[in-house]
VEXDREN-2710 file (C-alpha; in Angstrom, 1 decimal):
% VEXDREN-2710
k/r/px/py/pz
1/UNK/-127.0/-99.5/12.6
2/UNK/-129.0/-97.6/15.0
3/UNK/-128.9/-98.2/18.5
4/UNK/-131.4/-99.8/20.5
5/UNK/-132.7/-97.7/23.2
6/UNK/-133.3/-100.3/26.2
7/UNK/-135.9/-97.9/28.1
8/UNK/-138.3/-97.0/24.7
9/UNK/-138.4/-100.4/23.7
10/UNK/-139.4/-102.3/26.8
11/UNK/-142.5/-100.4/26.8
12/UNK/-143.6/-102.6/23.5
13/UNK/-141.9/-106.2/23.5
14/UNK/-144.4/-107.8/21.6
15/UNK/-143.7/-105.7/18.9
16/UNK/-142.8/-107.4/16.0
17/UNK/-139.2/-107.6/14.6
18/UNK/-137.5/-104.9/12.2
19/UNK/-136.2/-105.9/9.0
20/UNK/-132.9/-104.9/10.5
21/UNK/-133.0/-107.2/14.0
22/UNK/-134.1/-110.3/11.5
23/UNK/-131.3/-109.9/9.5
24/UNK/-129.0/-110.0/12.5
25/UNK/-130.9/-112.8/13.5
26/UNK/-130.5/-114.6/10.3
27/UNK/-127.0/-113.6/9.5
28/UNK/-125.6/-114.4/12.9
29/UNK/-128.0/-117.8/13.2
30/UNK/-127.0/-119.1/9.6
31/UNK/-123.2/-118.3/10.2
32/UNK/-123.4/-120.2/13.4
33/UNK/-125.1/-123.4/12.0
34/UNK/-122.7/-123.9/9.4
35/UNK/-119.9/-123.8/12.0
36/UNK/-121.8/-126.6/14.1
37/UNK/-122.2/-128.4/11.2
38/UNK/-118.1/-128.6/10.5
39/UNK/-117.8/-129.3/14.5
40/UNK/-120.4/-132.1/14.4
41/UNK/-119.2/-133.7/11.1
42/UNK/-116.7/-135.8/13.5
43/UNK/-119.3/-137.1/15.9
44/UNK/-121.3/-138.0/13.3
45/UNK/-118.8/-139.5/11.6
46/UNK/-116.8/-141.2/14.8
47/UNK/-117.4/-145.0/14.0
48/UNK/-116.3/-144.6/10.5
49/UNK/-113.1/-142.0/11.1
50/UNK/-111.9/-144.8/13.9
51/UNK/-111.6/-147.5/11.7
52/UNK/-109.7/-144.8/8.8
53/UNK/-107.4/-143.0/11.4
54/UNK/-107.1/-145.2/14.6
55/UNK/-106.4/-148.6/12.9
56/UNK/-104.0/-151.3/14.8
57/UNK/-106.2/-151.4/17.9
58/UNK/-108.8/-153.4/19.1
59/UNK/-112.4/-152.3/17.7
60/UNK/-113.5/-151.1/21.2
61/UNK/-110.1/-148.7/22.1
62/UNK/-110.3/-147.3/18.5
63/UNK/-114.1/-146.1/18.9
64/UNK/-113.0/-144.7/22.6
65/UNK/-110.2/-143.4/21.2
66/UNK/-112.1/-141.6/18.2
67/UNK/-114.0/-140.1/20.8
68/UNK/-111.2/-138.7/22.3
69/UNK/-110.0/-136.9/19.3
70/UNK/-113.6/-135.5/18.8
71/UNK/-113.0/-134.4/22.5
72/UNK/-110.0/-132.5/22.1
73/UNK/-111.7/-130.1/20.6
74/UNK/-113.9/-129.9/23.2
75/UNK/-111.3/-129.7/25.3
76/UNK/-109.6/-126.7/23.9
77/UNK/-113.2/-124.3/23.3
78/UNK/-112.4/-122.7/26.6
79/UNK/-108.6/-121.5/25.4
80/UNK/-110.8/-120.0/21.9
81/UNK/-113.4/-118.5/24.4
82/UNK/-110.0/-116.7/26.4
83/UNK/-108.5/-115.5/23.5
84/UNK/-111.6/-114.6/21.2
85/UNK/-113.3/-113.5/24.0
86/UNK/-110.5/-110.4/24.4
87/UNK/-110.9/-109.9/20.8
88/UNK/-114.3/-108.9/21.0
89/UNK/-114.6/-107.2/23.8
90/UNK/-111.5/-105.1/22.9
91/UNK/-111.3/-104.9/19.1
92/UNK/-115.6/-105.7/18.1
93/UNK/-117.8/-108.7/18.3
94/UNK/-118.4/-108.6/14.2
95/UNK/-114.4/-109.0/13.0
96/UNK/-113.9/-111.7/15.5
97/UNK/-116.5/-113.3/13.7
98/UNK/-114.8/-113.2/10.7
99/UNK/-111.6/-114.8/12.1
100/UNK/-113.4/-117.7/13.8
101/UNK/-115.2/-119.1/10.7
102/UNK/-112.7/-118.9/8.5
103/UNK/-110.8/-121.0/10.8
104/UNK/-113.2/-123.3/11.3
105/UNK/-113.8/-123.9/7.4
106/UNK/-110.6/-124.4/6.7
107/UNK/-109.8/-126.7/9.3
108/UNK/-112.9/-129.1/8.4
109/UNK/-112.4/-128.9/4.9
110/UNK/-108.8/-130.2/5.2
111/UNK/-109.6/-133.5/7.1
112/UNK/-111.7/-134.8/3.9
113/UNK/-108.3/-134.4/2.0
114/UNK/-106.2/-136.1/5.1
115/UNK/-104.7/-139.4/4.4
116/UNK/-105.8/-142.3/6.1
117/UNK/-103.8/-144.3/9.1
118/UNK/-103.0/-146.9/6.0
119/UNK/-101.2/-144.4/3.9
120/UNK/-99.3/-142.2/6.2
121/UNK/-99.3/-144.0/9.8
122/UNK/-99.2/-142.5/13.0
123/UNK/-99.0/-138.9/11.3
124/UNK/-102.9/-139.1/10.5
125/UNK/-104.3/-139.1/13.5
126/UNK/-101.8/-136.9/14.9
127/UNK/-102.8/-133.9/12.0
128/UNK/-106.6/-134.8/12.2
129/UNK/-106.4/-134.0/16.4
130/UNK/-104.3/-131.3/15.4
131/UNK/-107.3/-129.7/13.1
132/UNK/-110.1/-131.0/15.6
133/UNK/-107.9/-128.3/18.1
134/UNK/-107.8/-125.5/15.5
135/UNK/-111.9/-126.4/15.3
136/UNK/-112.4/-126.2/19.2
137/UNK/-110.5/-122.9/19.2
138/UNK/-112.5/-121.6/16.6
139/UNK/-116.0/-122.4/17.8
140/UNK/-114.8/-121.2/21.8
141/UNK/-114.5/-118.0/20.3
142/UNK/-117.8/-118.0/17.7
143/UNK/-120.7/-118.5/20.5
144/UNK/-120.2/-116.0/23.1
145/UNK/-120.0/-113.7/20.0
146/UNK/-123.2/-114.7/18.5
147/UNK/-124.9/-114.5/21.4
148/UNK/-123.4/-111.0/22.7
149/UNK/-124.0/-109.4/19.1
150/UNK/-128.0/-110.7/18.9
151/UNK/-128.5/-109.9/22.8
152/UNK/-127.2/-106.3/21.7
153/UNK/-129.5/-105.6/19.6
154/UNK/-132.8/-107.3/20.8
155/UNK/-135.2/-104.8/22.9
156/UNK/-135.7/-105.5/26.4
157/UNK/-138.4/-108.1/27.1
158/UNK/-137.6/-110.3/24.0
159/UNK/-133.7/-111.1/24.6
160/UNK/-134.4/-114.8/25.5
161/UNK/-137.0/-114.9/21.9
162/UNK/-134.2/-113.4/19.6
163/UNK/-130.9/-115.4/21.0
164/UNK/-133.2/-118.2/21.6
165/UNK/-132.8/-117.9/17.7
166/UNK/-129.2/-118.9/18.5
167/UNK/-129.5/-121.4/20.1
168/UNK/-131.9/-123.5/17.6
169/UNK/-127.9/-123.3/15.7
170/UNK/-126.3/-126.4/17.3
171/UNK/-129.2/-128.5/16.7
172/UNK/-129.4/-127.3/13.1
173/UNK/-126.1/-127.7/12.4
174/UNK/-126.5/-131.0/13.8
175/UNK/-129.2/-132.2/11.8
176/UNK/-127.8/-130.5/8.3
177/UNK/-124.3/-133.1/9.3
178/UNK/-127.0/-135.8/9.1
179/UNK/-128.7/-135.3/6.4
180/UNK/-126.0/-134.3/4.2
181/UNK/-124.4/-137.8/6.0
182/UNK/-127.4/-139.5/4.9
183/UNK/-127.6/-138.2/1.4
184/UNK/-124.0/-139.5/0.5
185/UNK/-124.4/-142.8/2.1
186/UNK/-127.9/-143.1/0.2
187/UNK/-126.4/-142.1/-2.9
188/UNK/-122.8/-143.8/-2.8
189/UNK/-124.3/-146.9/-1.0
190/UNK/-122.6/-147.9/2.7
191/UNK/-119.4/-149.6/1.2
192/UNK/-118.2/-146.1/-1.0
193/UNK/-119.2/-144.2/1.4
194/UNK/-117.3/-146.0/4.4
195/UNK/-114.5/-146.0/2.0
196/UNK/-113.9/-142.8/0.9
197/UNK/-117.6/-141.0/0.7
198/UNK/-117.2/-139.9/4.3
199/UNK/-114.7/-137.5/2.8
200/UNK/-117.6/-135.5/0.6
201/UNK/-119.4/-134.0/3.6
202/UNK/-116.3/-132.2/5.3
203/UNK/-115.4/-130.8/1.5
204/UNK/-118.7/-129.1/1.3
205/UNK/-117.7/-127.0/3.9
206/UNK/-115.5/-125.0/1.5
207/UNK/-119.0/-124.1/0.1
208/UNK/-120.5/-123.4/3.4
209/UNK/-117.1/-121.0/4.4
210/UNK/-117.6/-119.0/1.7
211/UNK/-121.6/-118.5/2.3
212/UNK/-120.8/-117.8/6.0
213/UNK/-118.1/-115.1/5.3
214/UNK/-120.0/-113.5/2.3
215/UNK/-122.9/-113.2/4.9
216/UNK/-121.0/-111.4/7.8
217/UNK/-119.4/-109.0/6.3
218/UNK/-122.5/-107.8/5.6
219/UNK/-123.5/-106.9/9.3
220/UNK/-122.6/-103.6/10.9
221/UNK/-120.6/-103.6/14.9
222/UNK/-123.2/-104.1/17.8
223/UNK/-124.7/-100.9/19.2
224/UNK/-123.9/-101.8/22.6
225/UNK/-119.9/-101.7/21.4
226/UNK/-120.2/-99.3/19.0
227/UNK/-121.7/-96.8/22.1
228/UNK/-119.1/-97.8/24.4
229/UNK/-116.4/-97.2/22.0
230/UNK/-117.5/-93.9/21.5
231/UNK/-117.9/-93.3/25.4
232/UNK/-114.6/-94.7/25.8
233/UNK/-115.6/-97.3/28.1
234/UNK/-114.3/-100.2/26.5
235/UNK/-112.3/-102.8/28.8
236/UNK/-108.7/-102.3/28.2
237/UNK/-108.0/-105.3/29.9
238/UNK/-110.9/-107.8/29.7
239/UNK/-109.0/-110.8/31.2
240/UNK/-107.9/-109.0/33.6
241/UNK/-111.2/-107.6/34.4
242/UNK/-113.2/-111.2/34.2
243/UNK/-111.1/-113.2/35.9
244/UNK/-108.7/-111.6/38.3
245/UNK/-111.5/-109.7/40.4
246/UNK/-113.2/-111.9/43.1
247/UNK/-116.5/-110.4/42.4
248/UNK/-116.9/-110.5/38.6
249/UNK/-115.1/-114.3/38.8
250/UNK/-117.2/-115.8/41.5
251/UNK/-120.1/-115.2/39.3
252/UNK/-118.4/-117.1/36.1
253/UNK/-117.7/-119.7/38.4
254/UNK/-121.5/-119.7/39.3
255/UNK/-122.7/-119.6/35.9
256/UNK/-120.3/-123.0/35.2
257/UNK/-121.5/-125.1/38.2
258/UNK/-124.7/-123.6/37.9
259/UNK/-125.8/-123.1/35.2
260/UNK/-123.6/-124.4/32.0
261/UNK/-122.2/-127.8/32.9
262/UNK/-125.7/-129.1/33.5
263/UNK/-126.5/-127.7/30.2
264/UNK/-124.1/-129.2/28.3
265/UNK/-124.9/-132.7/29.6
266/UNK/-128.6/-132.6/28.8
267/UNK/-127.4/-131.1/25.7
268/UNK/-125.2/-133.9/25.0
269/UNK/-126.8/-136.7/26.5
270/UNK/-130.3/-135.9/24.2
271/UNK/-128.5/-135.6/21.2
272/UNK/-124.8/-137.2/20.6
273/UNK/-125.1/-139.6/23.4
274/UNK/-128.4/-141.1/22.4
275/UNK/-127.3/-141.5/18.7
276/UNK/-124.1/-143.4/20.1
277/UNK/-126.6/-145.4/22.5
278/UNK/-128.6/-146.3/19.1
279/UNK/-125.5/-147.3/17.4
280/UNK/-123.1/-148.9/19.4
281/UNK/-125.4/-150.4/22.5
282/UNK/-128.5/-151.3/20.1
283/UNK/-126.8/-152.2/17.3
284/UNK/-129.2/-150.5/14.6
285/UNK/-128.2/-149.9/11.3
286/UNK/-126.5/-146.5/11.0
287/UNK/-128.9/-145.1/8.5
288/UNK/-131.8/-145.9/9.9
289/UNK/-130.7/-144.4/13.8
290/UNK/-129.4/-141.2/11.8
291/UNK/-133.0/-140.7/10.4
292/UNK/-134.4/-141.5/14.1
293/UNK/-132.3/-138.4/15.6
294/UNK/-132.4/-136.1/12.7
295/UNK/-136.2/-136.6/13.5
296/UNK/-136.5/-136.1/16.6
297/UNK/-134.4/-133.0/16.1
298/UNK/-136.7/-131.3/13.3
299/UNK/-139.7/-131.9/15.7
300/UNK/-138.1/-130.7/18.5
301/UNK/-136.6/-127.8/17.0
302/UNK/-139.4/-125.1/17.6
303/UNK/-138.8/-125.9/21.4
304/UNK/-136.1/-123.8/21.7
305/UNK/-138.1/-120.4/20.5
306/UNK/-140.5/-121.6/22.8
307/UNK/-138.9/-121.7/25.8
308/UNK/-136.6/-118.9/24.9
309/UNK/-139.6/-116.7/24.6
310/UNK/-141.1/-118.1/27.7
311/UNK/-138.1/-117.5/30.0
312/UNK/-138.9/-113.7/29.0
313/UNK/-141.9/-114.0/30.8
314/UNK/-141.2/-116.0/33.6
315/UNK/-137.5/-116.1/33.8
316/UNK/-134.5/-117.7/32.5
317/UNK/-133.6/-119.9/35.8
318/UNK/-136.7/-122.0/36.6
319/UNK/-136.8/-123.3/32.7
320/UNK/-133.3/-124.5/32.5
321/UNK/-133.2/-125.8/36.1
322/UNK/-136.2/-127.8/35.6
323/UNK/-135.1/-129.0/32.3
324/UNK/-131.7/-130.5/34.6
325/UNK/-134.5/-132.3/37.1
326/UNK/-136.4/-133.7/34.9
327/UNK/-133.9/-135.0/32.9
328/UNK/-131.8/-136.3/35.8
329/UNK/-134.9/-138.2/37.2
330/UNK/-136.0/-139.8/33.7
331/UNK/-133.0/-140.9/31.9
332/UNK/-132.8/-144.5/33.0
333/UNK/-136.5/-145.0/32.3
334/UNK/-135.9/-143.6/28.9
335/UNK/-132.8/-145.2/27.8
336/UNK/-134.5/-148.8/29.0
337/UNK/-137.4/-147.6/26.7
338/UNK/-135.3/-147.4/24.1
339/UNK/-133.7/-151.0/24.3
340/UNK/-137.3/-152.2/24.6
341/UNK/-138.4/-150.4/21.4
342/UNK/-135.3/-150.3/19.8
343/UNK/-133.8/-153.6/19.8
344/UNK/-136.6/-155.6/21.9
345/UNK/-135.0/-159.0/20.7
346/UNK/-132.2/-158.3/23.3
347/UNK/-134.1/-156.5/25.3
348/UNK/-136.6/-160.2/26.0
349/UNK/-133.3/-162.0/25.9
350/UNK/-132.1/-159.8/28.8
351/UNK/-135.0/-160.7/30.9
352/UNK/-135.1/-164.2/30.0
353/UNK/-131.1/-165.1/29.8
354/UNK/-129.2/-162.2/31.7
355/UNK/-125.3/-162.6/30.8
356/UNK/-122.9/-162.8/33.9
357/UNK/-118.9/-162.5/33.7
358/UNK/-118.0/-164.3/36.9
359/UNK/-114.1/-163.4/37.2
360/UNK/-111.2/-163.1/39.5
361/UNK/-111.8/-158.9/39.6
362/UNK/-107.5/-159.0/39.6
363/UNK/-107.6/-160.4/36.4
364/UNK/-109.7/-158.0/34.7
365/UNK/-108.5/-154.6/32.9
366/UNK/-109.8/-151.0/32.2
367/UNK/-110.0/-152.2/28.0
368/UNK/-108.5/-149.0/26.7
369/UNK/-105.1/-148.6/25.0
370/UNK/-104.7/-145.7/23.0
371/UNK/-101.3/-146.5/21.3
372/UNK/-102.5/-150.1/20.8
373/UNK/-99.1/-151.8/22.8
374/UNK/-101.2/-152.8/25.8
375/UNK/-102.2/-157.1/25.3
376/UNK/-105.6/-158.0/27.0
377/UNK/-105.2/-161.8/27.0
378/UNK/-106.5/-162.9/30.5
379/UNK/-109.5/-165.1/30.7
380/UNK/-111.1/-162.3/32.1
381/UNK/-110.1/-159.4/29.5
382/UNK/-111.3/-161.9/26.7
383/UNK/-114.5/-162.8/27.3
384/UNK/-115.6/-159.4/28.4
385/UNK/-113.8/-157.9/24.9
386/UNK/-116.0/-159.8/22.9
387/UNK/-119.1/-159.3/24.6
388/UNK/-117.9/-155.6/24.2
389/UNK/-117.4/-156.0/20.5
390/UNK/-121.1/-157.8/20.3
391/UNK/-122.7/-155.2/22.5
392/UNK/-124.0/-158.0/24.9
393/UNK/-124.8/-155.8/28.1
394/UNK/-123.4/-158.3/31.4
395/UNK/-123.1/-158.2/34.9
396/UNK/-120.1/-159.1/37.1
397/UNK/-119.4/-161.6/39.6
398/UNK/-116.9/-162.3/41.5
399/UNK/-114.7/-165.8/41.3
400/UNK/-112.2/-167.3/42.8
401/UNK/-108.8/-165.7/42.9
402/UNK/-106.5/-167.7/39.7
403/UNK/-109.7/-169.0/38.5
404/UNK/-110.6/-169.0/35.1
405/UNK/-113.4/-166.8/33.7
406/UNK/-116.5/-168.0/32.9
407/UNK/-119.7/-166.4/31.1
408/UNK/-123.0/-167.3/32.2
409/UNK/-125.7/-166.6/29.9
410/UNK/-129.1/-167.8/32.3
411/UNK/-128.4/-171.6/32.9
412/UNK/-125.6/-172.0/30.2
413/UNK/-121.6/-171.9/31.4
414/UNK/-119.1/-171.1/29.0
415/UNK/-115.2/-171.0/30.2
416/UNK/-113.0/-168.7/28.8
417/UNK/-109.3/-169.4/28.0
418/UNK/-106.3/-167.9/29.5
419/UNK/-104.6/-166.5/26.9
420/UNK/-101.2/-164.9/28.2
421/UNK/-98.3/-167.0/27.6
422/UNK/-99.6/-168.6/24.7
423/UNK/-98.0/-168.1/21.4
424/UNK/-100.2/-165.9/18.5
425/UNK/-101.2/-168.9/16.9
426/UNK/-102.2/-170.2/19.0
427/UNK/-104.4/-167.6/20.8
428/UNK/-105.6/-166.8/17.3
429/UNK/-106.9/-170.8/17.4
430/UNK/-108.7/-171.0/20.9
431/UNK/-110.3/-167.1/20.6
432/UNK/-111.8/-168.2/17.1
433/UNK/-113.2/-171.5/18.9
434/UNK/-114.1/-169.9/22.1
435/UNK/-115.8/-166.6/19.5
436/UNK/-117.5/-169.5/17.9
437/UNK/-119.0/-171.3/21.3
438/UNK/-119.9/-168.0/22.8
439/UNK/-121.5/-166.5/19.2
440/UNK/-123.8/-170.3/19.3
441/UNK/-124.8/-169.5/22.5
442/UNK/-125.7/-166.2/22.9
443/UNK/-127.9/-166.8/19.2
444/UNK/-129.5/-169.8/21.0
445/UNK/-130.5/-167.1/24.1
446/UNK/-132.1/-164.9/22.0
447/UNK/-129.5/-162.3/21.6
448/UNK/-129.3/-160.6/17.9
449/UNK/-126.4/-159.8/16.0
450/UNK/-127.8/-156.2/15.4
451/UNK/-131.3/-155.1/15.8
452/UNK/-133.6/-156.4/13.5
453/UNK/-135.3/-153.8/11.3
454/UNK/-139.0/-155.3/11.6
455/UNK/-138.8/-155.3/15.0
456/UNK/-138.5/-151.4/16.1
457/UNK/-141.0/-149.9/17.5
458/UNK/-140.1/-146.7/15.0
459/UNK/-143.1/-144.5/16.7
460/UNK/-141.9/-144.9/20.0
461/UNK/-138.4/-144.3/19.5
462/UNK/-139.1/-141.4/17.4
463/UNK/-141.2/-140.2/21.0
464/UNK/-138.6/-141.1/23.5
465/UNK/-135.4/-139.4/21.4
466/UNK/-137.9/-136.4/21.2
467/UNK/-138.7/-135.7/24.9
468/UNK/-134.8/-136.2/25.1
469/UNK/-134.3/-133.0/22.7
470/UNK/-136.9/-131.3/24.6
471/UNK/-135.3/-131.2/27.7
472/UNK/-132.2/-130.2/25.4
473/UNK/-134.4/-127.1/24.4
474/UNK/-135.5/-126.2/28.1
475/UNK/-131.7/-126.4/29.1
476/UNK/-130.5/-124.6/26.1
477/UNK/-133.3/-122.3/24.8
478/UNK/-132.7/-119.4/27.3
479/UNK/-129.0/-119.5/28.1
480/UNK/-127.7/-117.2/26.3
481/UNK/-129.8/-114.6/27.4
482/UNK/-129.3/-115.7/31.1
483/UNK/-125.2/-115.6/30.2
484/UNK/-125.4/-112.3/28.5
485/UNK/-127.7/-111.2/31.0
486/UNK/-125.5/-112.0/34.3
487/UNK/-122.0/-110.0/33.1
488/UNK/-121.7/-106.1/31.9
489/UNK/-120.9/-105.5/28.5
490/UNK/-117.4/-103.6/28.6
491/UNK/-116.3/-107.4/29.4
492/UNK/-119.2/-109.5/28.4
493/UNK/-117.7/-111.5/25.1
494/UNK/-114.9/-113.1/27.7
495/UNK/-116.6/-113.4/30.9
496/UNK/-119.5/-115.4/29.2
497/UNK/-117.8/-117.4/27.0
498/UNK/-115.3/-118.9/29.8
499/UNK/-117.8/-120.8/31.4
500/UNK/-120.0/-121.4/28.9
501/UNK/-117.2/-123.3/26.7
502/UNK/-115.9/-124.9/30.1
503/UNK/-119.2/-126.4/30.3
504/UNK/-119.6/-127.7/27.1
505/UNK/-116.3/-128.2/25.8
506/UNK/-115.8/-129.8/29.3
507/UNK/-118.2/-131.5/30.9
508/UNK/-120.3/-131.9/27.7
509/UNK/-117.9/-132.6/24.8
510/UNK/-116.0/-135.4/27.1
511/UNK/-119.4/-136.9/27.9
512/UNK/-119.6/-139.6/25.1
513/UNK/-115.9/-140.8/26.0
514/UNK/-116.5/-141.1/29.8
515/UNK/-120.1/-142.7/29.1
516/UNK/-118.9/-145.3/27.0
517/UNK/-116.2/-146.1/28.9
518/UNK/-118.1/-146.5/32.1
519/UNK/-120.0/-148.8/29.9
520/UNK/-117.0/-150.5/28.5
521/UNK/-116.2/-151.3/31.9
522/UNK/-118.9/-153.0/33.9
523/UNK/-120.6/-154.2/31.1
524/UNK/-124.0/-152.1/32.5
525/UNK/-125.4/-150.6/29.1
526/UNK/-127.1/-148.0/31.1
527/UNK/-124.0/-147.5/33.7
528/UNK/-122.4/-144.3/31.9
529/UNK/-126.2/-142.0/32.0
530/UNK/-124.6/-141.8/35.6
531/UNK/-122.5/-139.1/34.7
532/UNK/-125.1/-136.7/33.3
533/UNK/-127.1/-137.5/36.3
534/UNK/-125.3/-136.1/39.0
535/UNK/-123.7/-133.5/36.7
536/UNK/-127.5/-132.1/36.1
537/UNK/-128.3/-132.3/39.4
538/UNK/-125.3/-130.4/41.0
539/UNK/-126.5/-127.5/38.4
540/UNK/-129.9/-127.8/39.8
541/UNK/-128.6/-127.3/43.3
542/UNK/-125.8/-124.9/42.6
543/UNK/-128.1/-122.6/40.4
544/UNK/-131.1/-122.7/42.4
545/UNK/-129.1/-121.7/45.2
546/UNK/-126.6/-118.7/44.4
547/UNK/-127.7/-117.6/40.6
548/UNK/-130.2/-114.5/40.5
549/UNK/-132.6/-114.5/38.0
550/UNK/-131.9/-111.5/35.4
551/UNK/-134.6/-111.6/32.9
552/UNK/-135.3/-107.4/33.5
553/UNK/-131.9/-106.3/33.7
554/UNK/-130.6/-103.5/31.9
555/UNK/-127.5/-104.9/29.3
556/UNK/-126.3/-101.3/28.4
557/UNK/-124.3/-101.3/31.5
558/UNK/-120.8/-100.7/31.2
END
């Protein structure tokens, strides 16, 4: 493949694209989506894999810890970015490719063969976070390579338009989990497909590996490393180079704080947070809040060009910075919008009948036990577990020290029990009968069981989870140029992908867990959007500050 001469082509960026730049649009783009669509599998899938692979704990610990798992390989994407990252800088951004999907494949197609918890105990979820590592490794090293190879070979003035094709990836691969998701449970019906139908859509990935692979080998090396190679200017050392040199690491340190870790939390907020929120805080039936988002994703799609081709006008900075603001300063209203519209039955009974815990606060735990030994049987740790389980949002108060906890839903008083000491049975006999008062009286407040179908506001859910993948697309649209943009390319694969997998593995991928415990733990349904909040806002500050903007710089530089 020819390479792209920076200077010629600036001269015409509204030029339209070659047959040979779409193709390494589409190949890299396609490949990409089917990786996200093995990594997202899981977080679709979270509710349903806790009860098959976390069983023996309370129904609140197993979602948290399902969460976890699907964080772990989040948690490792920064170790794949380190040692991918070398790989392409040193060896070529197309083999490392190779290496990283077939990986990834593999790994997802095994866990729809894995046993269950029931068949083969502890060992289950220990191989399934094994292969959610394997995937996290993979995918650290897939992105930065993506992006690098398509930034290589765009002409100057439309880098942010062609990787902004790169970026439409995640949310595609997103949205193909869900449909596939939602063509299996349609077609199995909920009970097969909660028993054993979840297993179809990780199998179909053996279909998707071989697509993927068939695909890529059928690109040529990136100009930009191809000409370096043949200069000899290829880093012999990029580890070395990226990170042990105070001027080259101070600016991956920038692009994390500044740039990337507010990404990933508007990122993850608009999408996998705000399906969780439908699910779990609303109550509304899977299907339907699996249409809602996979909506809100094909309309808000297109943003992502849009914005990637704007921030080659106007710059890669302002876009994504604003995108943090405005999303900082509009999540609660949002969020409460979407109780109102979603599930306005509890969102009335709120108003009308607000639920209180009042408590000795020494009596009450953090509810999470990962190996399921821990026994929450004070007065305090009961009631709020089954207003956890029910999704009844609460405040707290503060009681007596030794009292007994009691649950005030408006004017009505229900005392809880205090369960340690007592014997199974009979804790088994007073939770039914204190499950039964409290069930009686939060039906007689107003509080549904799940949302009721007839009563969502579909329009203006559909509205409110789209603005939230808008500000997605103004975070995420032009980063990739920005990140290519900010590092030379003798190291760019490794310097890059270090912060961006940091910021998403890290501060995005754990954001589900950390939300929903926060929420787990004060009883505030809206507590855990403080976390994206001030993470947003830091970026906003950090990168406004100390990040350049780089939208005419010159990426042949060695």
């Amino acid at each position: 493949m020819a390479t792209i001469d920076e200077t010629s082509s600036s001269s015409a960026p509204n030029h339209g694209m070659t047959r040979e730049e779409r193709k390494v649009i589409f190949a890299s783009s396609l490949g990409t989506v089917f990786e996200w669509y093995d990594f997202y599998l899981y977080g679709s899938l979270a509710a349903i894999i806790a009860k098959h692979f976390f069983a023996g704990v309370n129904e609140t610990t197993a979602f948290i810890f399902a969460l976890l798992a699907f964080a772990a390989g989040f948690a490792v994407r920064p170790f794949g970015a380190i040692v991918f990252g070398r790989l392409g800088d040193m060896i070529g951004r197309k083999h490392t490719f190779l290496i990283t999907i077939v990986i990834m494949g593999v790994s997802t197609a095994v866990v729809g063969m894995l046993p269950s918890y029931a068949s083969i105990g502890v060992a289950a979820p220990i191989i399934l976070i094994t292969l959610r590592l394997l995937q996290g490794l993979a995918l650290g090293g897939e992105y930065g390579g993506a992006a690098t190879y398509v930034a290589e070979h765009a002409p100057k003035g439309k880098r942010g338009f062609f990787t902004s094709w790169i970026q439409t990836t995640a949310t595609l691969g997103l949205f193909m989990s869900l449909l596939v998701i939602l063509t299996c449970r349609t077609l199995l019906g909920t009970e097969a497909f909660e028993a054993w139908g979840w297993r179809i859509p990780f199998l179909l990935s053996i279909l998707l590996l071989i697509i993927s692979v068939y695909i890529r080998l059928q690109l040529s090396e990136s100009p930009v490393f191809q000409k370096m190679k043949a200069e000899g200017k290829a880093s012999k050392a990029p580890l070395t180079e990226s990170f042990a040199r105070w001027d080259n690491l101070k600016i991956v340190i920038l692009a994390l704080f500044g740039g990337t870790a507010g990404q990933a939390v508007v990122w993850y907020t608009g999408q996998f947070y705000a399906l969780f929120f439908l699910l779990q805080m609303l109550k509304i039936d899977p299907q339907t809040a699996n249409l809602l988002i996979a909506g809100s994703l094909l309309i808000g799609t297109p943003f992502f060009v849009l914005f990637g081709s704007l921030s080659d006008r106007i710059g890669r900075k302002k876009i994504i910075m604003a995108g943090c603001i405005i999303a900082a300063l509009t999540y609660f209203p949002i969020f409460k919008a979407l109780t109102q519209f979603g599930n306005p039955e509890v969102f009335a009974a709120q108003e009308r009948n607000p639920v209180t815990v009042v408590a000795d606060p020494e009596q009450c735990s953090f509810q999470f036990d990962p190996v399921g030994k821990a026994k929450f049987t004070s007065s305090c740790d009961i009631a709020k577990s089954l207003l956890a389980k029910r999704a009844i949002p609460y405040a707290n108060e503060n009681a007596e020290p030794g009292s007994v906890a009691q649950i005030r839903i408006g004017d009505k008083v229900i005392p809880s029990f205090e369960g340690t000491g007592l014997a199974a049975a009979d804790l088994k006999t007073q939770g039914d009968a204190f499950t039964a008062t409290l069930t009686t009286a939060l039906k007689d407040a107003g509080y549904p069981e799940k949302a009721n179908p007839d009563t969502i506001n579909y329009p203006m859910v559909l509205l409110l989870l789209t603005i939230l993948v808008i500000y997605v697309t103004m975070v995420y649209g032009p980063i990739a140029a920005w990140l290519v943009e900010l590092f030379p390319a003798r190291i760019r694969y490794t310097s890059m992908s270090l912060p961006y997998h940091i910021g998403n593995g890290w501060f995005g991928g754990f954001l589900p867990t950390v939300s929903f415990a926060m929420v787990a733990a004060t009883g505030d349904i809206y507590y855990g959007l403080w976390y994206p909040i001030v993470i947003a806002v830091m970026t906003a500050i950090i990168g406004t500050l100390f990040l350049p903007e780089t939208k005419d710089r010159d990426i042949h530089h060695t």
